[in-house]
N, C-alpha and C positions, 0 to 999 in steps of 0.2 A: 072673609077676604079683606086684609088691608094695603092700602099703598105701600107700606115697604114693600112687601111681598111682592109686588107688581114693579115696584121698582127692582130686589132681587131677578126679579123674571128678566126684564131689560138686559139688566148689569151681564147674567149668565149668557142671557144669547147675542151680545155683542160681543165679549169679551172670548164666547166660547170658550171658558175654562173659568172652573167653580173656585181656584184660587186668587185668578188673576178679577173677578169682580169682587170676590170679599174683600178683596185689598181696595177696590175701586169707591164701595160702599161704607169701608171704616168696619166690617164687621169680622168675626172668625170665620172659616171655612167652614167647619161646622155647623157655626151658628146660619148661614146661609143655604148651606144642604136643608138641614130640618126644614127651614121655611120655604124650599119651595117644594119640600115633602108635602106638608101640610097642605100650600096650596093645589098640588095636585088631587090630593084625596079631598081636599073639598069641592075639586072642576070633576071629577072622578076618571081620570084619565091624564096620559106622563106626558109631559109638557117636553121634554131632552130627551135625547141617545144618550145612554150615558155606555154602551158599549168601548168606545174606539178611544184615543187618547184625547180629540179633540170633541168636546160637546157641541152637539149641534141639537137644533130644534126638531121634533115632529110632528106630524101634519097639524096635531093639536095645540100644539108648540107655538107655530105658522098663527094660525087661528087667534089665539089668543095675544099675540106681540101685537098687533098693530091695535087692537081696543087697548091695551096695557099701557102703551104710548100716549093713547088718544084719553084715557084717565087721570094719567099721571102730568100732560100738558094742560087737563082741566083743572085739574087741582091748582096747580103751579098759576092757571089765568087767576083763579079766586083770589088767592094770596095778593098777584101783582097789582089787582084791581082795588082790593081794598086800602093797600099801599099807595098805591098812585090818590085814591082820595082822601090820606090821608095824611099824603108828601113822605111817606115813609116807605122804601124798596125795601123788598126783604125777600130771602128764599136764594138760590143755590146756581152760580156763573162758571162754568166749567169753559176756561184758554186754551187752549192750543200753541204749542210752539216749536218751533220745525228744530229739530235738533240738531247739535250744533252753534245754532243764531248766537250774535254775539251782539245785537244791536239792542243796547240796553231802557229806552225810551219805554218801551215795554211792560217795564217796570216801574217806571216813572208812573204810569199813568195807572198801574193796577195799586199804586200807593196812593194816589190821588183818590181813585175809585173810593178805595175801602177808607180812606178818612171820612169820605163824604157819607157815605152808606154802611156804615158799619154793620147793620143786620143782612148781608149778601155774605154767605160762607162762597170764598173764592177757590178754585181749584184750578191748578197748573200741571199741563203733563205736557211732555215731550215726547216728538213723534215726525215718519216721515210727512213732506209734503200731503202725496198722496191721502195716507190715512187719514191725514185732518180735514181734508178733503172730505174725503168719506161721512169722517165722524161730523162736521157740520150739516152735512148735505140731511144724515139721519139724525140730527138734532142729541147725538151724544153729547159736542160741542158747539158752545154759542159764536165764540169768536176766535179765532186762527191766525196766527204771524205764517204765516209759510213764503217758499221759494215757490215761485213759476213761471212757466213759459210765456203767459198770455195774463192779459190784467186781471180777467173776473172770471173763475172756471165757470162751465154752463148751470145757469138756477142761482147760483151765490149773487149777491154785491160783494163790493172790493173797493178797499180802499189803496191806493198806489203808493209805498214807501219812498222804495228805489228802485230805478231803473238806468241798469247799465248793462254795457259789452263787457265781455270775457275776453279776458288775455289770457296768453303764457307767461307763467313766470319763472325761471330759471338761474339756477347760479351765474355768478360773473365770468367765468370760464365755460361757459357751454354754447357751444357753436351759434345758438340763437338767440346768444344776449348780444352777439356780434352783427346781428340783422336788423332794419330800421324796419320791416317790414314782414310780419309772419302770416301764415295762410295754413287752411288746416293740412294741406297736403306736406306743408313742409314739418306739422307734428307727426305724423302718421310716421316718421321716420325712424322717434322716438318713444320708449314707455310711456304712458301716461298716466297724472296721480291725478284723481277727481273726488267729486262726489259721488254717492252711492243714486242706482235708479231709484226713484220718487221725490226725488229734491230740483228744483226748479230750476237752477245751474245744471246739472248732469242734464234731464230732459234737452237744455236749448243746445249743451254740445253735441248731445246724441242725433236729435233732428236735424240739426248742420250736417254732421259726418253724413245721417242717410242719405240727407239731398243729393251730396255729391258721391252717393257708391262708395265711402271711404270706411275704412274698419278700422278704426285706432287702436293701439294695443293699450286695453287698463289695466296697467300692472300693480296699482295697490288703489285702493278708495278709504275714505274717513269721511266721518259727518261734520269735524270740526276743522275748519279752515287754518288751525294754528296747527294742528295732524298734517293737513297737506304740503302746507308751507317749509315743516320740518322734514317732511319726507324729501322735496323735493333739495332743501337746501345742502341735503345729504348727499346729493345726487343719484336717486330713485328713481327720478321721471320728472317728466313737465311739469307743472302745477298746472292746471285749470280752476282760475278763479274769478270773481267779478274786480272791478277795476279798484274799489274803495277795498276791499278784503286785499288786493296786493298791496294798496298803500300801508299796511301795515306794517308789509315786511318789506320793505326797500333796501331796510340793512344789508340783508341776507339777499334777497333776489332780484335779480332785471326783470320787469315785465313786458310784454307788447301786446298790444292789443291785437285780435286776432281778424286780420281785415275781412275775410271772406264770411265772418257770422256777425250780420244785423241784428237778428233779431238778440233784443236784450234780455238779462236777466233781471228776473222780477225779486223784490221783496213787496209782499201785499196783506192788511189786513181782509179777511174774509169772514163774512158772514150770512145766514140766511133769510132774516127778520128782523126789522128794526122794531118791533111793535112789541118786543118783550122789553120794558121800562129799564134795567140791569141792562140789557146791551148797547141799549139807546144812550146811556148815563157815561157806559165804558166809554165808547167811540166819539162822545165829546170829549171824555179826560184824552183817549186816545189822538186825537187828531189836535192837541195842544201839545202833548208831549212829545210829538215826533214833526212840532212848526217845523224845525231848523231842517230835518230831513227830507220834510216836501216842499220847501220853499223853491230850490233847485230844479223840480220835475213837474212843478206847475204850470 
C-alpha cells in the first residue's frame, strides 16, 4: 500500500468520478483505475460502486476514507514539520475561488506566496461558493475566496474582504433608473438577472425575497458579473449585483441600492487551520495583498 494510492482513494471518492480525479491528481484515467485495482486486492475487498454513472463509496470504501485522510494528513504533518525546522515549506496548497470573482489581489498574493516558497506545488480551481465550502470544511481545500451571506461559515475562520449591499442595476431608460428609491417589491415587477444558487450574492437576495413571501422571477443567471451586466444592459432583466461590481458598469447602467435588503454581500477569505505552515504563510501574503480592500471594512 502506498500513499498515492490513498491519495487516488480520496481524489475518486470526492470527485466521484474516475476521470474528473485523474485529472485532479495529474495522472491517466487508467493509470488511476489500475491503482486503486491493486489497492483493493491488497485490502481484499471493493472500495467503489462502480455500477451507476456516478461512483460512489462501499461500506468498505466508508471504512477505509477517513484512516486514508488521517495518513495522508500524517504524511503531509512529517514533511511540514521538518520544513518548518528547517525554514523551508514544502508540499502541496490547494485555493478555491468562487467563480466568476474578478477581484485580482488574489493573485497578487499567491505570486507573492510561491516567490517566497517555491517548493509548495500550488493548485487553483474554480467553484461555487458552496462547494468550497464544502471542500474546506473536508480539507479537499486549504483556503477559499468565496461569496456569502454571513462572515465565517460554521467551523471555518474567515477573513472579511468586502462587504456590501446589493443594488439593482438597469438601463437609463427603465422605469427604475427613474426611482431614487428601490425595494424588493418593486423588483418582483420585473425579470431578474442574478447569480446562480451557492454564490453569496444570490443566497442574500434569496433570504430577502423569503423573508418578505416575495417570489422574484429569475429569468437568466451567470457566474460572472460582466454575463450579468451585459444581460441586463440588453434589457433582459434587472441586474442584481454588489455595489463595487455595478461601479463597473456605470456606462451602461443605473443602479440603486435595494433599501429593504441589509444584510450585505460578503466577499471572504476562508479556511479551517492556521497550523498547516502553507496556509499560515498564504494568509500573511494574503492579508497584504488585499490592505487597500479591507482598509474600508475595518
Amino acid at each position: 500500500m502506498e500513499l498515492r494510492q490513498l491519495e487516488y482513494l480520496v481524489a475518486v471518492a470526492e470527485e466521484q468520478n474516475f476521470t474528473r480525479a485523474a485529472e485532479r491528481v495529474h495522472i491517466s484515467q487508467s493509470g488511476i483505475s489500475a491503482q486503486i485495482r491493486q489497492l483493493e486486492r491488497e485490502l481484499g475487498a471493493e472500495l467503489f460502486d462502480r455500477s451507476a454513472r456516478t461512483v460512489t463509496l462501499t461500506v468498505a470504501g466508508e471504512a477505509a476514507l477517513e484512516h486514508a485522510r488521517a495518513a495522508l494528513a500524517a504524511a503531509g504533518a512529517v514533511g511540514r514539520a521538518v520544513g518548518e525546522v528547517t525554514e523551508l515549506i514544502r508540499g502541496r496548497l490547494t485555493v478555491g475561488m468562487v467563480i466568476g470573482c474578478t477581484v485580482t489581489p488574489l493573485f497578487d498574493a499567491l505570486a507573492a506566496f510561491h516567490k517566497t516558497h517555491p517548493g509548495v506545488e500550488i493548485s487553483l480551481l474554480e467553484d461555487s461558493s458552496d462547494r468550497l465550502v464544502d471542500g474546506v470544511r473536508t480539507g479537499a481545500v486549504d483556503v477559499a475566496l468565496i461569496g456569502a451571506a454571513t462572515a465565517a461559515p460554521d467551523g471555518l475562520e474567515a477573513l472579511t474582504i468586502i462587504s456590501e449591499r446589493l443594488v439593482a442595476a438597469v438601463p437609463a431608460g427603465h422605469p427604475l433608473a427613474k426611482q431614487r428609491r428601490v425595494t424588493l417589491r418593486d423588483l418582483i415587477a420585473y425579470p431578474i438577472v442574478c447569480m446562480p444558487p451557492g454564490t453569496g450574492l444570490r443566497t442574500v437576495f434569496d433570504q430577502a425575497c423569503a423573508a418578505r413571501s416575495l417570489r422574484p422571477s429569475i429569468a437568466l443567471q451567470a457566474s460572472a458579473a460582466d454575463a450579468i451586466a451585459d444581460l441586463a444592459a440588453r434589457g433582459l432583466g434587472v441586474a442584481i449585483l454588489s455595489n463595487s461590481m455595478a461601479a463597473s458598469y456605470r456606462d451602461r447602467l443605473t443602479a440603486r441600492t435595494i433599501d429593504d435588503v441589509d444584510t450585505p454581500a460578503l466577499l471572504a477569505l476562508i479556511w479551517k487551520s492556521a497550523h498547516n505552515p502553507s496556509v499560515r504563510e498564504l494568509l500573511v501574503h494574503s492579508r497584504q495583498a488585499f490592505t487597500d480592500l479591507l482598509e474600508p471594512h475595518r
